[in-house]
N, C-alpha and C positions, 0 to 999 in steps of 0.2 A: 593563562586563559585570557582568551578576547573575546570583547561584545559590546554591540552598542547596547542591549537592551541587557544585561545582567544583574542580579543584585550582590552586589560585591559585598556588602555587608555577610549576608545569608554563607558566601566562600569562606570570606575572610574567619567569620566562626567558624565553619566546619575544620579548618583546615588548623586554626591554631590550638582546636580542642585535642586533635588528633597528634597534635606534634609531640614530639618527646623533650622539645626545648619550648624554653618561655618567651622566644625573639616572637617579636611581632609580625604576621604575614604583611609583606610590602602590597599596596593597592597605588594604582597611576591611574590616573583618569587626566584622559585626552579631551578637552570641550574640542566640539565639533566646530566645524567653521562653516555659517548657514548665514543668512539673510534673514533677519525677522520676517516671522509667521503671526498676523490676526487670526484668533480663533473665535469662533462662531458657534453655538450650540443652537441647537434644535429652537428653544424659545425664538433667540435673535432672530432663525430662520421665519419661521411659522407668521411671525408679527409681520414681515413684510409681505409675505409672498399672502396674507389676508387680503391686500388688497388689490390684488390683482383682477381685473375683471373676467366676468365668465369665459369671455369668446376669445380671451389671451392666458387661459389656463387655469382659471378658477375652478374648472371644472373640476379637477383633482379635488374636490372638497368634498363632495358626493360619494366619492369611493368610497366603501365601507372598510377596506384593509388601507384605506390613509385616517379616515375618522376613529379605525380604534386603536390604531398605533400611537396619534398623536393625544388622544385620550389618556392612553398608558404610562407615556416618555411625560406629558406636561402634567396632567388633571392627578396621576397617580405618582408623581415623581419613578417612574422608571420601574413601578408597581414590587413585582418581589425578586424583579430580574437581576437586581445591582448586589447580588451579596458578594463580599469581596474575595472570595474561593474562586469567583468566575467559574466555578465547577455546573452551575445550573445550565440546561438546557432551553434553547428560546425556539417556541415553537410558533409564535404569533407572526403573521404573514407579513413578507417583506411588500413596504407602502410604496413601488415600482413608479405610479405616478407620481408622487413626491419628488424621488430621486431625478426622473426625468426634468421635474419643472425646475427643480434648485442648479442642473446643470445649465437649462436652458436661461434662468435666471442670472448666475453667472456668465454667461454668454452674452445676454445683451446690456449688463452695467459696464461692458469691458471691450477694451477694441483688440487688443493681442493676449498673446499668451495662453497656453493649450492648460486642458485641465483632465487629471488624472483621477478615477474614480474607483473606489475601493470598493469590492461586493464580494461575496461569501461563496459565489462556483458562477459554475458556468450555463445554468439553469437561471440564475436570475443576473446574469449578463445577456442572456439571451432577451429576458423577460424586457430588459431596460435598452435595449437596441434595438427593439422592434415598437418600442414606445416612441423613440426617436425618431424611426424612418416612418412613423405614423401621424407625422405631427401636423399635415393638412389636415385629417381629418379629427384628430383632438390637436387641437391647437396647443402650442407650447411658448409663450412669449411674439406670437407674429414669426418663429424662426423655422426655413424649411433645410432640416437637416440630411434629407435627401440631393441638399444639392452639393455634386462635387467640388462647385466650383468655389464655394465657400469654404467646405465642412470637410475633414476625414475624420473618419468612426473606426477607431483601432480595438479589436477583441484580441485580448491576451490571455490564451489558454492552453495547456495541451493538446486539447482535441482539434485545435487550428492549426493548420500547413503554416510548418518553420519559415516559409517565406512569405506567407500573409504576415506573420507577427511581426517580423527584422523590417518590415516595411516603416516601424514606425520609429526608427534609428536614420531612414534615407532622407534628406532635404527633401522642404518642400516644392510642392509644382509652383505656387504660387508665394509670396509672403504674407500675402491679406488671409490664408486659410489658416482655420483653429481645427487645433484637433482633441477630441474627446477622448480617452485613453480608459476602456473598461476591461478590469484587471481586477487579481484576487492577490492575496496578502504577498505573493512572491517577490509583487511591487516594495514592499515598504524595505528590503534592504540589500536585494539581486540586482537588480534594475534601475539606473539613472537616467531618465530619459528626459532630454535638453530641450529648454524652454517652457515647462511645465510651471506653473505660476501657481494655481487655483486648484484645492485636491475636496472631496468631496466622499466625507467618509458615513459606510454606513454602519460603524461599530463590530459589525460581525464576523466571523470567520467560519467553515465546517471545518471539521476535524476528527480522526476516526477515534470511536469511543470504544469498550469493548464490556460487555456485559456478564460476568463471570459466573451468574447463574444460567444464564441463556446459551454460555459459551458460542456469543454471536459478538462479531464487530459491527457496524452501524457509521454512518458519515451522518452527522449531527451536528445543527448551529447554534453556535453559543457567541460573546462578546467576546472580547480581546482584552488582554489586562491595558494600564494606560502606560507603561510604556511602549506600548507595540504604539497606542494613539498617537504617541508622541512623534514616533519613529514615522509614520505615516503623514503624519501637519510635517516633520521637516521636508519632506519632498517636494513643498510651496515653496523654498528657499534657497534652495542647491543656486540661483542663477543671480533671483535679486527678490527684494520683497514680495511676499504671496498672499496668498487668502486660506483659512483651512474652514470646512463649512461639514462638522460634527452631528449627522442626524440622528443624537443622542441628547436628553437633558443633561444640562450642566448638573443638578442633584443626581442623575443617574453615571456621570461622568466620574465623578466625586467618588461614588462608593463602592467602584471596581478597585478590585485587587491591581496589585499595579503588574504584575505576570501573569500567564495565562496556565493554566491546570498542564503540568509536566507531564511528559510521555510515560514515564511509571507509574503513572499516579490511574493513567484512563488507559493504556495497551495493556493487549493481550502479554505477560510474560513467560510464556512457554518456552522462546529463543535464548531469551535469559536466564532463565530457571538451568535448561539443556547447557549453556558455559558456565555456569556458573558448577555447575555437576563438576565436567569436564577439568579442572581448576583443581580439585582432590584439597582443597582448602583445611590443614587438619587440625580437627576439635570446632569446625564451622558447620552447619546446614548451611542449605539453601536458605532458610527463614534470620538467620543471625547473619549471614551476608548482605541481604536486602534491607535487615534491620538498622544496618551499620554504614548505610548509603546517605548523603546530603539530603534529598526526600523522600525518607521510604516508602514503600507503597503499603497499604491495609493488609493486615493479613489475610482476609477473606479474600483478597487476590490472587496474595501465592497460592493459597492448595489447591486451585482449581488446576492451575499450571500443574503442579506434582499429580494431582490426579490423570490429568489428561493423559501424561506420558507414562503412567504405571497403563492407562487401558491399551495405547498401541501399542506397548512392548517396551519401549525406551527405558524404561526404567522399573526395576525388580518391587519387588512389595516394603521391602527395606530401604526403597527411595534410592536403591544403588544403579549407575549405567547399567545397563546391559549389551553386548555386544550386538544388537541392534542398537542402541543407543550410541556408541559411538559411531559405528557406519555413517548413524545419520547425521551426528557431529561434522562430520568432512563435507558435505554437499552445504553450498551454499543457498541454503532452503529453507524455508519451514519444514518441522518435523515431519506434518502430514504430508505436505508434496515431495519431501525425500522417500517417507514409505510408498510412494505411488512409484517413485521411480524401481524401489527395488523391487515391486511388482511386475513393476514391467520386464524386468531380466527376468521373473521366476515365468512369466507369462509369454515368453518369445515378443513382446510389444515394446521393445527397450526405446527406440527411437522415437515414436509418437509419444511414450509418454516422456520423454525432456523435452520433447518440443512441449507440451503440454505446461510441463513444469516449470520452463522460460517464460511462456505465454503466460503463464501468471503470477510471475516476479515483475513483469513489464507493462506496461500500459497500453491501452488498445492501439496498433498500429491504424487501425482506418481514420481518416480524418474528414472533418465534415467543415469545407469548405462554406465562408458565411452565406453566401449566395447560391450555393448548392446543397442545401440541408436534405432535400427528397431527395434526389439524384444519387449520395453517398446513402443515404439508410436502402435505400434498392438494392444497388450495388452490394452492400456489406449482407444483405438476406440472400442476394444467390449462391452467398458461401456455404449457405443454412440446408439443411436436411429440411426439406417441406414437411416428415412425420414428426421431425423433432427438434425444436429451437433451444440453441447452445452457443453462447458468445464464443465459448473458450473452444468448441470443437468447430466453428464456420469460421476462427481466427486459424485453427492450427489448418484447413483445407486452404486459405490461401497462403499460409507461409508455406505448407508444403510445396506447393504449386512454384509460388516465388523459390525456394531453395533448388528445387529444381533446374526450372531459368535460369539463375546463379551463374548455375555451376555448366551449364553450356554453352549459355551466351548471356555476357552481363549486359548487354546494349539491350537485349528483348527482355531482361529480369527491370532495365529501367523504365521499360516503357510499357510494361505490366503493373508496375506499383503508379505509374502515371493514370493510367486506364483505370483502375479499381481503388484510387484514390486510398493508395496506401502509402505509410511516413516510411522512406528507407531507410532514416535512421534509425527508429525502432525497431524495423525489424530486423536488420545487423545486430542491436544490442539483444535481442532473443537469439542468433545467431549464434552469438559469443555468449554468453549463458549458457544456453544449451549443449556448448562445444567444452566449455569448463566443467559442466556436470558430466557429459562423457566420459572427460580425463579422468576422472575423481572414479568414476563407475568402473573406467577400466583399471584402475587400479585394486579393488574389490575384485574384478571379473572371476577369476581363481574360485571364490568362495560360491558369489553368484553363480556364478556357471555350474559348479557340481551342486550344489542345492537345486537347480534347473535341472540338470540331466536328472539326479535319481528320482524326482518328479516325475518327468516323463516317461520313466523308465519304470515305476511302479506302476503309471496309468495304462500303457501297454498292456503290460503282466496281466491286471484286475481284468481287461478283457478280455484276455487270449489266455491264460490259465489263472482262471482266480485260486484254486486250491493251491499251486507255489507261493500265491500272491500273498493267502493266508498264514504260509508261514515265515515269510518273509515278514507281514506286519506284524507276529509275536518277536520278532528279535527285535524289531525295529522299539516295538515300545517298550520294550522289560531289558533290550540287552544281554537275555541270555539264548541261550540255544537248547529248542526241546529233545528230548532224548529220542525222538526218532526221524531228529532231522537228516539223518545218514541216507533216508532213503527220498532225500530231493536229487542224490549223485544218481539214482537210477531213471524219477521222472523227469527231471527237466530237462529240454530240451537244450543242446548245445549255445542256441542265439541266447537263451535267459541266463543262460550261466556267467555266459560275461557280463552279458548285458546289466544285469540286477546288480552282481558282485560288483562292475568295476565300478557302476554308480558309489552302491551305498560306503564302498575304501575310499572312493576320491572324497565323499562328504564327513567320511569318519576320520579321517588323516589330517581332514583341515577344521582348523580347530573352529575358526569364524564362521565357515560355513557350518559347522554345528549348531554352533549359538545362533545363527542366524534362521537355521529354521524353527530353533528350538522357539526364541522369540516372538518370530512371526507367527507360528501356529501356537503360542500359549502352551507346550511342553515344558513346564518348569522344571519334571525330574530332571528332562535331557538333559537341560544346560548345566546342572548341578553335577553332571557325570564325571567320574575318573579318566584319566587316561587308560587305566588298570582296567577297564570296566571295558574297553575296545579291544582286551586281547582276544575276547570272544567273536569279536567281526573278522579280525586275521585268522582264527581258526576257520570260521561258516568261509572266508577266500579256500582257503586250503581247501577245505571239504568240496564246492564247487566245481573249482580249478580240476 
């Protein structure tokens, strides 16, 4: 195992508990090779930039989300946010002018060296960029950051075109220009970006949380444990001595947990629950597997997972797979959007929904260029149904659209994602998604496909002669055959005679397609059937036939 931020201790026990020898687990620790970092907290901050006069950004003082932040982090030492689980949720508004003035602060104590700034998304990167390009009219230090010929302003996010971000890897135009670098945690160990001196952190992160009564997930901000802090000040150091400027109390600094709440601990685990099934672990549950983990999670988190997939089918009342369940093992999905996909085979809609299914494995392909923020929200609504607004179905009309182009001409598929301001790399990786879940599907097709046909083949029937139809659904749910089913040889018409038989033989013959509708439609007898129990479907052929 490697990491710059791990706690070896927390390994090193788990691992020597679990061994069956008493040798000691070996630990190496590499010291990093860095340029001291001054650190700074919020107090240091706060005392200088007090004196700064109005008309050079004092203004910030007035704000009432900078007055009751700094109330919180100094007056309440970090109030009851600092407990060291970092599991608490922080919902007090980020102090935007603050951050502004301590960058522009650092800006004019300094003649070089770019400064990298740490913020929690892209919502309040936005917040703190437009503070910046605003700074005639609230002033920030005397500095105007609208000018290019000083200043570049780099937003590092997903939703930014891959060649606006790689812009800030290219030499500068000038050497007298400082660049501001507004970035979310991906910075602290992805990313080293040269001649960065001065980092300006504002303690938080979002991160997806997941609510096990509500059976909702949620992007929620919280702090960061102090090593993530840490790993964040080194980035002042990569080149030669820095600055790291913490707009957090040092007492609030202090009493974080030094990691940040593990993904078991806050995800949904239905995906894990569902391998861990898969695994047939023997003399283990699901609950004594996850018990026996490095951090286990609460148990009020597993059953919600075990419930979930006993109500879609995934798994029997005994907590066992069900042949839904494994189908949906093979698709690389979540549970629920593998059952949309086999809907879609039972539904004739197979295609749209993997595209569907891709599109929401993947991140939104529209991107909203910094200078074109209206321009790209228009653009990505003419994808939209005017009766009905749907990110995931105005995303799947233009990738249909682009799939399309593709596959006729890739010169007009590239200047169609140009035009509608879409990332082509994304949408190649929903491409390839969608193309893996195909393969997977069609390897299934056999079972799907005759659970489809006798479908349709019974919906036919119900309208065009429900009285065969009727007796067709007593075999269907009991499996036996009424004693005067002899006289369906005389009414039914030759097209239902195939038609119905070679259905319901091709779904009885295959055994997954059994369980498969058995599952879906909540038929528990079905799936518990004999094979002994279908000599009765090859007689009703005969009879037919």
């Amino acid at each position: 195992l490697m990491s710059a931020t791990v706690d070896p201790k927390l390994f090193k026990d788990y691992f020597e508990e679990s061994s069956l020898t008493t040798r000691p687990v070996p630990v190496v620790n590499i010291p990093g090779r860095s340029f001291p970092v001054r650190k700074f907290y919020l107090e240091d901050i706060v005392s200088r930039l007090r004196r700064i006069p109005e008309r050079q950004g004092g203004w910030i003082w007035r704000e009432h989300s900078v007055q009751q932040y700094v109330h919180r982090e100094i007056v309440e030492k970090g109030g009851t946010m600092g407990g060291s689980d970092n599991d608490a949720v922080d919902n007090i508004d980020m102090p935007y002018p603050l951050v502004a003035l301590v960058i522009a602060d650092v800006i004019s104590r300094s003649t070089d060296g770019h400064v990298l700034v740490f913020l929690p998304g892209w919502e309040e990167i936005k917040a703190v960029h437009q503070l910046l390009l605003s700074s005639k009219q609230m002033p920030l230090k005397g500095l105007d950051f609208d000018d290019q010929s000083k200043f570049e302003i780099h937003l590092l996010h997903s939703s930014v075109p891959v060649s606006d971000q790689q812009a800030v890897f290219e030499p500068l135009r000038d050497p007298m220009i400082r660049r501001i670098i507004l970035f979310t945690n991906i910075a602290e160990t992805s990313v080293t970006i040269p001649d960065v001196v001065y980092v300006v952190d504002t303690g938080r992160v979002k991160e997806k949380r997941f609510d096990p009564e509500r059976h909702l997930s949620s992007l929620v901000m919280t702090w960061v444990g102090t090593s993530n802090l840490n790993q964040r000040a080194g980035r002042a150091g990569r080149h030669r001595p820095g600055e790291y400027y913490g707009l957090l109390s040092k007492t609030h600094h202090d009493r974080l947990g030094i990691h940040q709440t593990v993904e078991m601990k806050r995800m949904d685990l239905s995906n894990v629950v569902m391998h861990i099934k898969a695994l047939h672990l023997p003399g283990m549950e699901v609950e004594d597997v996850l018990a026996s983990t490095i951090e286990p999670p609460a148990p009020e988190r597993v059953k919600p997972a075990l419930e979930n997939h006993e109500r879609i089918g995934a798994l029997d009342y005994h907590s066992n797979l069900t042949a839904l369940g494994q189908v949906l093992l093979q698709l690389p999905v979540d549970v629920y959007i593998g059952k949309m996909c086999l809907f879609g085979a039972l539904f004739r809609c197979l295609d749209p929904a993997l595209s569907l299914a891709a599109i929401l494995t993947n991140r939104d392909p529209f991107v909203s260029p910094v200078y074109q923020r209206q321009e790209a929200r228009v653009i990505k609504n003419s994808w939209c149904s005017t009766s009905f607004r749907s990110d995931p179905l105005c995303i799947l009309n233009a990738y249909e659209e682009w799939s399309k182009l593709q596959r006729i001409d890739p010169n007009r598929a590239n200047r169609f994602t140009y035009k509608n301001m879409l990332s082509r790399t994304t949408l190649f990786q929903i491409q390839q998604v969608k193309g893996h879940d195909q393969g997977l599907i069609a390897l299934l097709n056999h079972d799907v496909e005759a659970v489809a046909t006798y479908q349709d083949a019974r919906a036919d029937l119900k309208k065009d002669d429900p009285d065969i139809y009727q007796e067709t659904k007593v075999i269907y749910r009991t499996k036996k055959i009424p004693n005067d089913t002899i006289s369906v040889r005389n009414d039914m018409s030759n097209k239902w005679k195939k038609k119905i038989s070679r259905a319901f033989i091709d779904i009885s013959h295959t055994k997954k397609g059994k369980h498969i509708i058995s599952d879906i439609y909540g038929h528990q007898g079905y799936e518990k059937a004999k094979d002994s129990d279908f000599d009765t479907v090859r007689k009703y052929r005969d009879i037919v036939d």
